[in-house]
N, C-alpha and C positions, 0 to 999 in steps of 0.2 A: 583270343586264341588264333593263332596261324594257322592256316589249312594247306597243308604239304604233302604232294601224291608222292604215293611208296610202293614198292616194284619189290617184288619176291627174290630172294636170292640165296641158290642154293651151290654150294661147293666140297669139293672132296679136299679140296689143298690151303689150308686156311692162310696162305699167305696173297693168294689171289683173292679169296671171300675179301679180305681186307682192302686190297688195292681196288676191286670193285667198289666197296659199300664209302670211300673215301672218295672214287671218281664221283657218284653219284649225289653221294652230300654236296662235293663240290659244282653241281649243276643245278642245286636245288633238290635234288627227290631224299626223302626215307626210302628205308630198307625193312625188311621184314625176312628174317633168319628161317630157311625151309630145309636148315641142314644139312646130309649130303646127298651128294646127288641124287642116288637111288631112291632118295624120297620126291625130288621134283615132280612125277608125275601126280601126287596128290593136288596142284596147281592146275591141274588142265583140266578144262570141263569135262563136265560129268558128260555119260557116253548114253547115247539114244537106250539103249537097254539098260540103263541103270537107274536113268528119268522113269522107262515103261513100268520096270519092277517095282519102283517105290511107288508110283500111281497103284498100282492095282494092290498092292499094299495098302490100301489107303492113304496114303501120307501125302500132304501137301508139297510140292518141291519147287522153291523158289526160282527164278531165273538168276540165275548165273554161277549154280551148283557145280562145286567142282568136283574131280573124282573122289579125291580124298576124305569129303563132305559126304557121299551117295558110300563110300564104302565105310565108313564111319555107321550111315544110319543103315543098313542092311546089315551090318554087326550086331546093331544093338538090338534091331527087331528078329533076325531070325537065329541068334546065337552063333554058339560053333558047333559047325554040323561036320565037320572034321575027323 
C-alpha cells in the first residue's frame, strides 16, 4: 500500500475544485472534498473554548481537533437548545 498525504479542498465553483484536485495529483498529494466554501471552517482547529467546554464535559479531546469535530461533539451531547 502507498502512503500519499492529502490536503482538504473546499470550492464554491467546481471547475476550479477540479483544476486544483488535478494540480495536486499531479505533485503527488490526494484530496479530500470539504465541499463549499462555507463549510471550510470545519477544517481549522478547534478554538480554546471549545477544547475547555468539552473537557469539563468530561469528554476526552484528542489533539489536533478540528472545529468541525468539537461542533459535532457539543451537538451530540448537549442537543438542540435552540
Amino acid at each position: 500500500m502507498k502512503f500519499q498525504r492529502t490536503l482538504p479542498v473546499a470550492a464554491d465553483h467546481n471547475g476550479a475544485k477540479i483544476s486544483v484536485v488535478a494540480f495536486l495529483d499531479s505533485i503527488g498529494y490526494g484530496t479530500v472534498g470539504y465541499g463549499p466554501l462555507a463549510e471550510g471552517w470545519r477544517q481549522q482547529p478547534a478554538t480554546e473554548k471549545q477544547t475547555a467546554l468539552l473537557h469539563k464535559l468530561g469528554l476526552a479531546v484528542r489533539v489536533g481537533l478540528t472545529k468541525g469535530e468539537a461542533a459535532d461533539l457539543l451537538a451530540a451531547v448537549l442537543g438542540d437548545w435552540g
